[in-house]
C-alpha positions, 0 to 999 in steps of 0.5 A: 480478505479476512484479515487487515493489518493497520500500522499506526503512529496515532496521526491523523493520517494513521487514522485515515488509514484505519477508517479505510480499512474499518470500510473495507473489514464491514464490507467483507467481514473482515478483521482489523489488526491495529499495530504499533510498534513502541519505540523506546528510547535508545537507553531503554532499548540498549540497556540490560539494567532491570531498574529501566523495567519501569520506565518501559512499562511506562511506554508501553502503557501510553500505547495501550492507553492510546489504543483505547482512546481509538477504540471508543471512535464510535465509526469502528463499533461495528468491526473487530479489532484487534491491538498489537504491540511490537517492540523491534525494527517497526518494518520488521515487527509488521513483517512478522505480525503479518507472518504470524496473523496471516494477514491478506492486506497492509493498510498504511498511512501517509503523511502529505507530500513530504511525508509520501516522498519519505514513506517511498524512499528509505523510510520504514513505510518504504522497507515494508512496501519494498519487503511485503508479500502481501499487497500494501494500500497507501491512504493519503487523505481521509475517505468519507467513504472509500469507493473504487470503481476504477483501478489502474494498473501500470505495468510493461507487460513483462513476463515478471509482471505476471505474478503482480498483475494475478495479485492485481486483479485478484484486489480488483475483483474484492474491491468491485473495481474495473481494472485499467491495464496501463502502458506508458509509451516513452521517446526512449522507448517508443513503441506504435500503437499496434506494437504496444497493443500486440505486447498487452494482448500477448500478456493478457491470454491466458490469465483469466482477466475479466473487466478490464481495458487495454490503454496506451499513453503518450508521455515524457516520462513513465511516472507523468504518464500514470498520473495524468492518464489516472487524473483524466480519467478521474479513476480512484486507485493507482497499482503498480509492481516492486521488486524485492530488492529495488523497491519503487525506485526501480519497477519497470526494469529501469526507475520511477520518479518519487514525483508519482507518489508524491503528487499522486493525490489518491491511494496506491497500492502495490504488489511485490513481483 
């Protein structure tokens, strides 16, 4: 993990993001990519009329000042960080900073429970979320210091599963973090204990997993089942899989309620199958 890209709006909760990652970077001798996309105006962004030149400039200073009003914060003096500045669609301009700096991890901010829900259903957090090759981490509240020793990852033991979990495991090695391989057992789709762990261990060979723990969880609903297995056992990361064109809404072949990111009090990390 040598390179992390952190988005920012300059917000409270970009910043918790950034001090996460400035973590993560000191641990593994990483470096930070500090981006921000400048959003003109739409009579500045439309317009092809060189007397509007000033007024961009404007903008874009404001943003460069902001970058150095973040780099005085004495908790980054001991990291690299770079400043990047896009000008587009902000989801696209991520996009193509990761592309373009070979970045390994997306580390982004959420602003609460509204913000959470509309940073997972149709906003640009979502669409980078949706569209990422590359594993996005969600930081909801701000971590003194960032520690996961328990990382559940939920899944349904697909074969198109395979792919993310690799990814999965790959984060919880870098991290240090024991992984918690979860099935969530539904009416509608119930399974007894000894079909669900036969599924599990069919998954499981031959992938070279180490550290981890088998689980099956009784639940109403898929999302209501990683929350609480996650809550009772007071582990610290939830994992889960998206698909490139469905997004959150629809991972384990069927959909997910908002309500898990929503109420998910801890950070999420995804990996696109």
């Amino acid at each position: 993990m040598k390179r992390i890209l952190v988005p920012t709006d300059f917000s409270p909760q970009a910043e918790n993001a950034l001090k996460v990652a400035v973590q993560m970077a000191e641990k593994h001798d990483s470096e930070i990519y500090l981006f921000h996309t400048v959003e003109l105006p739409s009579h500045l962004a439309t317009t092809a009329n060189t007397s509007a030149l000033p007024e961009s400039i404007y903008f874009i200073k404001l943003t460069e000042k902001r970058f150095a009003d973040i780099m005085k914060r004495p908790y980054i003096e001991n990291v690299n960080i770079s400043q990047t500045i896009g000008h587009g669609e902000i989801y696209e301009d991520i996009l193509n900073a990761v592309k373009e700096r070979d970045i390994d991890l997306i580390i982004m901010g959420s602003h609460g429970a509204s913000g959470f829900k509309e940073m997972f259903i149709g906003s640009n957090t979502e669409k980078v979320v949706r569209t990422s090759k590359i594993p996005v981490l969600v930081i909801k509240n701000e971590h003194e210091k960032f520690e996961v020793n328990d990382f559940v990852f939920a899944t349904d033991f697909s074969e198109e599963c395979r792919t993310p979990f690799s990814k999965a495991q790959k984060f919880a090695d870098t991290l240090g973090a024991k992984m918690h391989l979860l099935y969530v057992n539904t009416p509608s789709g119930f399974k007894t204990s000894s079909e669900a762990h036969k599924i599990m261990n069919n998954f499981i060979k031959g992938m070279g997993a180490e550290n981890y723990t088998l689980n099956v969880y009784n639940e109403t609903a898929v999302e209501k089942g990683i929350l609480n297995f996650t809550k009772e056992n007071k582990y610290q990361l939830i994992g889960m899989s998206t698909h490139g064109r469905k997004g959150l809404s629809h991972f384990f072949n069927g959909s997910i309620s908002e309500d898990l990111v929503n109420h998910a009090n801890m950070p999420v990390v995804t990996f696109k199958i």
